[in-house]
C-alpha positions as CSV (number, residue, x, y, z in Angstrom):
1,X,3.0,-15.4,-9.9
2,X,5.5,-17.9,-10.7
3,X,8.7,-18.1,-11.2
4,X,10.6,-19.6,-15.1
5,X,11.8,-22.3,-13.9
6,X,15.2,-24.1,-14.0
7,X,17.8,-24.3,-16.4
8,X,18.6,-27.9,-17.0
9,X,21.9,-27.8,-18.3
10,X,20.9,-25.6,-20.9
11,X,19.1,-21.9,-20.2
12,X,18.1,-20.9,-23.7
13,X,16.6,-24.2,-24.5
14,X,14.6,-23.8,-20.9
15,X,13.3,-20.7,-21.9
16,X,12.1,-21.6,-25.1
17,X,10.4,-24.7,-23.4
18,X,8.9,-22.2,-21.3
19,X,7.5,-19.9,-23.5
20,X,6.0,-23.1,-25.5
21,X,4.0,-24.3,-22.5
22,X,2.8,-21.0,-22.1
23,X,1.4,-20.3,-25.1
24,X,-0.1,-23.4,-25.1
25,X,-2.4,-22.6,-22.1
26,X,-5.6,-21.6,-22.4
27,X,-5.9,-17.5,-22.4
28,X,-7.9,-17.0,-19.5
29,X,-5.4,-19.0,-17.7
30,X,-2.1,-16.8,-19.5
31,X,-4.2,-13.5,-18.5
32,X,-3.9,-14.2,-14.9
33,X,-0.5,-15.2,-14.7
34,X,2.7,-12.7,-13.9
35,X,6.6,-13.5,-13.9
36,X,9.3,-12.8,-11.5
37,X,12.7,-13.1,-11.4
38,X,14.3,-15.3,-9.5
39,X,17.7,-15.6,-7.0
40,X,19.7,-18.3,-9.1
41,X,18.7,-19.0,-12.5
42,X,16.5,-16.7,-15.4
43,X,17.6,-12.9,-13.8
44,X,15.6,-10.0,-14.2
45,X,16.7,-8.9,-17.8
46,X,16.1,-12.6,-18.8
47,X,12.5,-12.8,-17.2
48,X,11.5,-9.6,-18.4
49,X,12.3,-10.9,-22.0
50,X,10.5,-13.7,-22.0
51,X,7.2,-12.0,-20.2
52,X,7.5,-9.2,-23.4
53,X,7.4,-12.7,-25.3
54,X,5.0,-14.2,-24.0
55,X,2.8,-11.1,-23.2
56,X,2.8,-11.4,-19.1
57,X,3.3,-9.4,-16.8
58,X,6.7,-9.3,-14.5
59,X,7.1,-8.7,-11.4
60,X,10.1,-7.5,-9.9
61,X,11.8,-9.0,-7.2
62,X,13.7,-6.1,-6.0
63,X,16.0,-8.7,-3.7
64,X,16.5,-11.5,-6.1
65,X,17.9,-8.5,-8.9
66,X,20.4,-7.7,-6.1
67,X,21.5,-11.1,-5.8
68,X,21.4,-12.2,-9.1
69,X,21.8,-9.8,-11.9
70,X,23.9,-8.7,-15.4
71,X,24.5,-5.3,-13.8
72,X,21.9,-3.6,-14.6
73,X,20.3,-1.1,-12.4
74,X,16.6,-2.0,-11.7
75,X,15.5,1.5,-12.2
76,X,16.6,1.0,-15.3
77,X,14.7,-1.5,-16.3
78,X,11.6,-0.6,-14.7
79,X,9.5,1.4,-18.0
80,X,9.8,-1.5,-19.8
81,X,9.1,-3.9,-16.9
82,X,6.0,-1.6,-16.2
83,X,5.3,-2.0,-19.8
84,X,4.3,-5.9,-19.6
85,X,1.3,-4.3,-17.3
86,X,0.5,-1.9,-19.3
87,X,0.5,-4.3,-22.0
88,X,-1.5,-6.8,-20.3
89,X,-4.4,-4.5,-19.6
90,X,-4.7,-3.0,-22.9
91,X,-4.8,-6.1,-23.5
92,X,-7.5,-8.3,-21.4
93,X,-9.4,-5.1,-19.9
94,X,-12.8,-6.1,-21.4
95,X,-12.8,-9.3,-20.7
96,X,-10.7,-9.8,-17.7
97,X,-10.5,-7.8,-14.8
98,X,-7.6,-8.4,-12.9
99,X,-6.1,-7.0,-16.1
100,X,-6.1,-3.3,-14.5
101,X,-4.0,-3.7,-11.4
102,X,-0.9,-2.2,-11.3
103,X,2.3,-3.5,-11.4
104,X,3.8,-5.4,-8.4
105,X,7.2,-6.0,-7.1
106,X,8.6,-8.1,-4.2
107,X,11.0,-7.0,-1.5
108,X,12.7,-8.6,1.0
109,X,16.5,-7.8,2.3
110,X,19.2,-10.6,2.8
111,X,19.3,-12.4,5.7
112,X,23.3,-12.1,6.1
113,X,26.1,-11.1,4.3
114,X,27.4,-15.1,4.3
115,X,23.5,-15.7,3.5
116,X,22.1,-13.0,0.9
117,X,19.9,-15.5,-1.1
118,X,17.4,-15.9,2.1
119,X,14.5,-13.8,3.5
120,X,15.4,-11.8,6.8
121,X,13.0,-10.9,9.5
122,X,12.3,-7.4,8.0
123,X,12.9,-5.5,5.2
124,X,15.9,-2.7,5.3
125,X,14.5,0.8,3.9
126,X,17.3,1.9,2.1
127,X,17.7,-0.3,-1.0
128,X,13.4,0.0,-1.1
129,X,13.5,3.3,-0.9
130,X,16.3,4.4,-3.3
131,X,14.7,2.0,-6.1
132,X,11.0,4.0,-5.2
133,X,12.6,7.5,-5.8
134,X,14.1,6.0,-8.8
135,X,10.2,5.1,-10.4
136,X,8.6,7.5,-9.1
137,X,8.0,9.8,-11.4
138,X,7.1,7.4,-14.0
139,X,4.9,5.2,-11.6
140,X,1.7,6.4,-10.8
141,X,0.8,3.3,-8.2
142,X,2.6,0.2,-7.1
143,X,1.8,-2.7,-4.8
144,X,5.0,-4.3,-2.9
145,X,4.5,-7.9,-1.8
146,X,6.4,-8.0,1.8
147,X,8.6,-10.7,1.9
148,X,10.1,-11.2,5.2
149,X,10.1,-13.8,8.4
150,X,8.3,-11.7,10.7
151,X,4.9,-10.8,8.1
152,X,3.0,-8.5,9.5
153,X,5.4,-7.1,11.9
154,X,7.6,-6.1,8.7
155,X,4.9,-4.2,7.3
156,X,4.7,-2.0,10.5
157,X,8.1,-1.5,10.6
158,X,8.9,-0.8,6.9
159,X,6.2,1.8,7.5
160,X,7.6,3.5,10.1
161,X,10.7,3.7,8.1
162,X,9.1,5.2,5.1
163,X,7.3,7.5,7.1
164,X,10.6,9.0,8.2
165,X,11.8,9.7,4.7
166,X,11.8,13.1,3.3
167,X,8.4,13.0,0.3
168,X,6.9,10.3,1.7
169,X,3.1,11.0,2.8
170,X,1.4,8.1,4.6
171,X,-1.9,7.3,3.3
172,X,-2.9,4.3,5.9
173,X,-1.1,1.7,7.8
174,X,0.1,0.3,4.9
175,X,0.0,2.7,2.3
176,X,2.3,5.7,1.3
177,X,2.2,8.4,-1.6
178,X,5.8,9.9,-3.0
């Protein structure tokens, strides 16, 4: 999972470089590779046009959107983000397996209002769980990468936050069904 890059003075230039040092990698190599948005630079409509480009998969950083976005509502964009994955495992599904997993996004809350770009100890439930009931019924799985100071400790408490939410069936410690 990586991230476009930087903008050098010149974003659509950037982009073009990236999407030229893509293609040039070998295809197993492209086939296991996913984008994400970032908090500064190439925003979630941006990244999401170059992974339909390039044929990768994007990840959505729910948190970086919030930060650094065009307006658009991530909900929004979600079909055509979960598109790329689709995409990708129609794609590679004979020959590579990692092709079928299903999309992924990353969440994280601000730290402070005087500090929104960075991570805070845990992850608030509200913005997570109004984007989740937004995809929903169009998503039939979903992993969410965790980012937050506190790791594991996040996870337990995100969980018992979800588990309090009206439609939300827990299926383990770290797994719930909506």
């Amino acid at each position: 999972n990586i991230h476009v890059g930087g903008a050098y003075g010149d974003k659509a230039k950037a982009a073009g470089r990236f999407v030229t040092n893509f293609r040039a990698l070998r295809p197993p190599i492209q086939a296991r590779i996913t984008l994400e948005n970032d908090d500064k630079t190439f925003n979630a409509i941006e990244t999401l046009a170059i992974a339909e480009q390039v044929g990768a998969p994007m990840v959505l950083d729910v948190h970086h959107h919030a930060v650094n976005n065009e307006g658009e509502d991530a909900v929004q964009l979600w079909p055509r983000i979960q598109e790329t994955w689709l995409q990708r495992a129609r794609r590679y599904s004979a020959e590579e397996p990692a092709a079928n997993l299903p999309p992924k996004i990353h969440v994280s809350s601000p730290k402070s209002e005087t500090d929104p770009r960075s991570h805070a100890d845990y992850v608030e439930v509200g913005p997570l769980w109004a984007f989740l009931q937004g995809i929903a019924p169009v998503t039939p799985q979903l992993d969410i990468m965790i980012e937050a100071k506190m790791k594991d400790d996040a996870l337990f408490r995100l969980m018992d936050d979800l588990k309090r939410m009206d439609g939300v069936t827990v299926v383990n410690q770290a797994s719930v069904m909506i």
